[in-house]
Residue frames as a rotation matrix with the C-alpha (Angstrom) as fourth column:
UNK 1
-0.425 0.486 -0.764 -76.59
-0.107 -0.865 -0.490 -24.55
-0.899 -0.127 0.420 66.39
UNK 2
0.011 0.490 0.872 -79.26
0.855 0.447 -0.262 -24.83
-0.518 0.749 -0.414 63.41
UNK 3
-0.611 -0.607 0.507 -79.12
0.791 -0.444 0.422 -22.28
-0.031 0.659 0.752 60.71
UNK 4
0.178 0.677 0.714 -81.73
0.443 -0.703 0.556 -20.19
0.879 0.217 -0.425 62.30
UNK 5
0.595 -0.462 -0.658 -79.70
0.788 0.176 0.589 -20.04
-0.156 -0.869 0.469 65.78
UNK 6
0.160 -0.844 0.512 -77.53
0.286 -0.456 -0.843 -17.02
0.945 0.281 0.168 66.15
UNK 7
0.448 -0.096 -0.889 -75.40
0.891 0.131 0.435 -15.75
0.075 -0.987 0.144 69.29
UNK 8
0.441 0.224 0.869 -75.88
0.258 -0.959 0.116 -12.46
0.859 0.174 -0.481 70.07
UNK 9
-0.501 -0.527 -0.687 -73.44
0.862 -0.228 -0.453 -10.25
0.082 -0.819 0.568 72.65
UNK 10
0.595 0.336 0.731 -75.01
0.171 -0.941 0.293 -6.37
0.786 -0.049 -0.617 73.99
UNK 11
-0.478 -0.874 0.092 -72.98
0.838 -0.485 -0.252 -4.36
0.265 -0.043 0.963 75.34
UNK 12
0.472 0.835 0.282 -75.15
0.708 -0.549 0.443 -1.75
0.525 -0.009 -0.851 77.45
UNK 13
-0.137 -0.826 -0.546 -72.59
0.872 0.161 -0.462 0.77
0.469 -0.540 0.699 78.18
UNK 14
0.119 0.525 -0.843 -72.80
0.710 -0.638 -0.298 4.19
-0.694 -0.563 -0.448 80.06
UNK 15
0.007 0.228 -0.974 -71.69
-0.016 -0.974 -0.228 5.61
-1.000 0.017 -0.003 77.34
UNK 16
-0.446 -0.142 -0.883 -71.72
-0.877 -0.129 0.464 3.75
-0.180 0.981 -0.067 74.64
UNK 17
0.315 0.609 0.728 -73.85
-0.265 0.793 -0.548 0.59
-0.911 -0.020 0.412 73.70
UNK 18
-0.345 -0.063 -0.936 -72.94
-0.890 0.337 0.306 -2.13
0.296 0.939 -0.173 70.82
UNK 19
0.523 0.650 0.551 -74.28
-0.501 0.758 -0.418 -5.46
-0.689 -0.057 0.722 69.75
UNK 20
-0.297 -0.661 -0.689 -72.26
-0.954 0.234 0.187 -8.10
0.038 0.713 -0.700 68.19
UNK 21
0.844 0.535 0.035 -73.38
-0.530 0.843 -0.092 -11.77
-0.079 0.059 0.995 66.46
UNK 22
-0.151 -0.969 0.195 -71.29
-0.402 0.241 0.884 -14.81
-0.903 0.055 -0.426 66.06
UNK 23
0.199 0.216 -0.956 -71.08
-0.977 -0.030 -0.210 -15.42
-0.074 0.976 0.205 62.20
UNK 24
0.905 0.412 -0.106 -71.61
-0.403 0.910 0.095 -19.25
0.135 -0.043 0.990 61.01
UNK 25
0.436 -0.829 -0.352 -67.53
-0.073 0.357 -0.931 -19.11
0.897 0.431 0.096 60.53
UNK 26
0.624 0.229 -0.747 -67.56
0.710 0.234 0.664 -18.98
0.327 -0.945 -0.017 64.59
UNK 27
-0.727 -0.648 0.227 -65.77
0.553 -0.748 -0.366 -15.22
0.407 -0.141 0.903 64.40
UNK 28
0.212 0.848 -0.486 -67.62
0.759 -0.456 -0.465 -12.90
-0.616 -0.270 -0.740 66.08
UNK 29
-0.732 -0.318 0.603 -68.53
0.641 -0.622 0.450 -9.58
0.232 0.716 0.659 64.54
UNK 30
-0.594 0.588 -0.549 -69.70
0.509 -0.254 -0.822 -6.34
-0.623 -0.768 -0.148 65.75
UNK 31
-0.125 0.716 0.687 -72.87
0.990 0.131 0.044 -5.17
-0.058 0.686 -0.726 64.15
UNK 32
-0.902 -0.346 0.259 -72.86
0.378 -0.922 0.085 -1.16
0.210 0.174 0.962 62.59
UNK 33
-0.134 0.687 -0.714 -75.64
0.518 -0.566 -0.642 0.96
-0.845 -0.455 -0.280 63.66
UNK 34
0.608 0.472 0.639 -77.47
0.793 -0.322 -0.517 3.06
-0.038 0.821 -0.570 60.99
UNK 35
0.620 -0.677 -0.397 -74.62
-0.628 -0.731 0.266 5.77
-0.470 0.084 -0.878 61.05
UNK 36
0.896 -0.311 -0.318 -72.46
0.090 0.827 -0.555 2.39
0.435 0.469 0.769 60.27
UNK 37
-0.057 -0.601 0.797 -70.63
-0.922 -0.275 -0.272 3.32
0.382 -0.751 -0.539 63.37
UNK 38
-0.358 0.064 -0.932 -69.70
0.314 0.948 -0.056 -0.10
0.879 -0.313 -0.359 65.51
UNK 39
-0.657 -0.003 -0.754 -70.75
0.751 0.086 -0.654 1.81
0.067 -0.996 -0.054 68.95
UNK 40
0.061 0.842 0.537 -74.04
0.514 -0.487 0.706 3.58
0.856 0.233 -0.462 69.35
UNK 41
-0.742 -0.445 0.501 -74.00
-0.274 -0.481 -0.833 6.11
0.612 -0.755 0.235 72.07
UNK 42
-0.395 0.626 -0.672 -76.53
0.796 0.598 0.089 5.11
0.458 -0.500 -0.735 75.20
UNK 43
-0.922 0.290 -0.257 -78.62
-0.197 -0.922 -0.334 7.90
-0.334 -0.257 0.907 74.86
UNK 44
-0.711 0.543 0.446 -82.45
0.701 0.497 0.513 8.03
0.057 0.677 -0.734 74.25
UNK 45
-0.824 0.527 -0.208 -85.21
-0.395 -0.797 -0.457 11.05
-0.407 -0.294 0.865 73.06
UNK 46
-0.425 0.852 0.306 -88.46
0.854 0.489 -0.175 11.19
-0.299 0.187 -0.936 72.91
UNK 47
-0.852 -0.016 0.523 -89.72
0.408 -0.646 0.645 13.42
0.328 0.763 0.557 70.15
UNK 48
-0.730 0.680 -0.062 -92.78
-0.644 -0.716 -0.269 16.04
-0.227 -0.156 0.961 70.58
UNK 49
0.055 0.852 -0.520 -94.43
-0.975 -0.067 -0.213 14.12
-0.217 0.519 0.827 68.09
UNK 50
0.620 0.529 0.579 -93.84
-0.615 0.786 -0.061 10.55
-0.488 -0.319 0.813 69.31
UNK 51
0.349 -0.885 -0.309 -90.34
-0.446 0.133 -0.885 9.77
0.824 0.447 -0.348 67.72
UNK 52
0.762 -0.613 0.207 -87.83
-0.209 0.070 0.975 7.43
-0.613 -0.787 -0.075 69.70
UNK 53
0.634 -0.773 -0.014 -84.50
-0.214 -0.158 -0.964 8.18
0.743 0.614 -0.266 69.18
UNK 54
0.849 -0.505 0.157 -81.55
0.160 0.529 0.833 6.08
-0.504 -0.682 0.530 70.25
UNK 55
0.321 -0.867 0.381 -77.97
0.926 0.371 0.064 6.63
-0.196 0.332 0.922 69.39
UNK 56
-0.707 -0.707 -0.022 -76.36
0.678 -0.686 0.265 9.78
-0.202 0.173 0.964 67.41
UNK 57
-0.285 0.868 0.407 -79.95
0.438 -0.260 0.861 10.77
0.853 0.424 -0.306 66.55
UNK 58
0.795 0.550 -0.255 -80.88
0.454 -0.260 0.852 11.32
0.402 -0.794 -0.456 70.13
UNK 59
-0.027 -0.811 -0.584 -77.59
0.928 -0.238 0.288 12.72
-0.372 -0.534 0.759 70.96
UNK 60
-0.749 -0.428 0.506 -78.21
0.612 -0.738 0.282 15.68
0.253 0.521 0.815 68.88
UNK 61
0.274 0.888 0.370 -81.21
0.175 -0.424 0.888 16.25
0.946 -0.179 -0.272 70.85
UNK 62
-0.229 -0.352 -0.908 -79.26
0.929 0.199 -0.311 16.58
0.290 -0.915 0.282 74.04
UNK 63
-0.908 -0.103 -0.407 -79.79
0.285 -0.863 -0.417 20.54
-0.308 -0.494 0.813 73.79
UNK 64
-0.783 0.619 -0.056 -82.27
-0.434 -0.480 0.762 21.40
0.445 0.622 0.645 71.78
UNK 65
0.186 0.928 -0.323 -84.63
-0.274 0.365 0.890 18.56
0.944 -0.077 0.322 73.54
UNK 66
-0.595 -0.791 0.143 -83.18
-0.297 0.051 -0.954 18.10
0.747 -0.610 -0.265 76.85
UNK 67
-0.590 0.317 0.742 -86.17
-0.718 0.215 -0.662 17.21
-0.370 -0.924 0.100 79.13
UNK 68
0.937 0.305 -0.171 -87.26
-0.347 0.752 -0.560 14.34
-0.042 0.584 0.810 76.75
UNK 69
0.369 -0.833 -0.411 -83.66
-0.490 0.202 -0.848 13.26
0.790 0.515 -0.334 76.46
UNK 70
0.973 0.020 0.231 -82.18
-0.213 0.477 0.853 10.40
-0.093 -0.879 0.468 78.60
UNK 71
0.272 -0.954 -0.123 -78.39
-0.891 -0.201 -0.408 10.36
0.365 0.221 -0.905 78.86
UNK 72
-0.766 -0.481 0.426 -77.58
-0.641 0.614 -0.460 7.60
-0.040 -0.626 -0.779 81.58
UNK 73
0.025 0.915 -0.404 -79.61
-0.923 0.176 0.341 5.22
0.383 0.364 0.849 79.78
UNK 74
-0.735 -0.422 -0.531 -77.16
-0.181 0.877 -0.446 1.88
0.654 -0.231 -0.720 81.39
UNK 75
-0.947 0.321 -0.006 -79.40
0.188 0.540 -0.821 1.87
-0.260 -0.778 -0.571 84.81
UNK 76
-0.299 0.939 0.172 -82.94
-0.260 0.093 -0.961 2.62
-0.918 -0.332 0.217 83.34
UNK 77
-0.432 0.276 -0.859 -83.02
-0.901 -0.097 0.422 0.94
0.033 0.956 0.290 79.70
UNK 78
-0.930 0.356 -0.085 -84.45
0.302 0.878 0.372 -1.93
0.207 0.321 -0.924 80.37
UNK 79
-0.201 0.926 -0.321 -87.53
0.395 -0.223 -0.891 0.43
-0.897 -0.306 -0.320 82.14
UNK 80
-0.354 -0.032 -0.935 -87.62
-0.500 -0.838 0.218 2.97
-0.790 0.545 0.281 79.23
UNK 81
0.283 0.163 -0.945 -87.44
-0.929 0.291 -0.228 0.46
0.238 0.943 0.234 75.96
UNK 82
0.616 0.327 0.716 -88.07
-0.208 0.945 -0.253 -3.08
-0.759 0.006 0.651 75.77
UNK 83
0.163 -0.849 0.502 -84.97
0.066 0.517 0.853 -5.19
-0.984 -0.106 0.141 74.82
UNK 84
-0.210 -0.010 0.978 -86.13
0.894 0.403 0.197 -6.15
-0.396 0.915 -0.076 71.23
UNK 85
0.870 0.318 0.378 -87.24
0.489 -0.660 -0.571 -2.19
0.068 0.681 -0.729 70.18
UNK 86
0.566 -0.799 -0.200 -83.66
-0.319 -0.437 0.841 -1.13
-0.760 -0.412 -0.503 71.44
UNK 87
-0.769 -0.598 0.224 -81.75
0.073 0.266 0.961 -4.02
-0.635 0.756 -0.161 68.95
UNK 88
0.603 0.695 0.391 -85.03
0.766 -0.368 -0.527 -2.44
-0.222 0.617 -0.755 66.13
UNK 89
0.953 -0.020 -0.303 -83.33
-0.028 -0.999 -0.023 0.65
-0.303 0.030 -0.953 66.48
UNK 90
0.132 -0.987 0.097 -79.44
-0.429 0.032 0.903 -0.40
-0.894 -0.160 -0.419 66.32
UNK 91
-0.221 -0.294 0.930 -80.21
0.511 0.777 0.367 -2.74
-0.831 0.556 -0.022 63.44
UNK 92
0.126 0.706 -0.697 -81.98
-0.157 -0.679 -0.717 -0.13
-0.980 0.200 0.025 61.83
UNK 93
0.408 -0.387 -0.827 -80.04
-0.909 -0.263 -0.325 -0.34
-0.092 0.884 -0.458 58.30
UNK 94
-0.104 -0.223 0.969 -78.93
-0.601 0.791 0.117 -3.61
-0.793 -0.570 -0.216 59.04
């Protein structure tokens, strides 16, 4: 693997979603989310005003935004958000 090569795992769960790399020392190592949580719930909202929220962010929109809000994101995230704006969002703080 060349030193620009990394192996990436996702983890698209129903209710939780993570993303771990293997580090050069061949450990893996899962990767914190902008809360600096290792598991990101598998939730996405879409704001009024063109926000997408993924994770604990969009969980707190479960009531307050609820018909913009996608809970059971496992069987339609690849329709919803494109692969690479999903690990955008997770890496966020990264």
């Amino acid at each position: 693997m060349s030193d620009k090569e990394f192996v990436v795992g996702i983890d698209l769960g129903t209710t939780n979603s993570a993303i771990a790399w293997v580090k050069p020392d061949g450990n893996p190592e899962v990767i914190p989310n902008a809360e600096g949580k290792r598991t990101t719930p598998s939730i996405v909202s879409f704001t009024k005003d063109g926000q997408i929220l993924v994770g604990e962010p969009a969980k707190r929109q479960v009531i307050l935004n609820a018909e913009r809000t996608v809970r059971s994101i496992k069987d339609i995230w690849a329709v919803i958000i494109p692969l690479k704006l999903m690990i955008k969002f997770i890496l966020h703080n990264k």
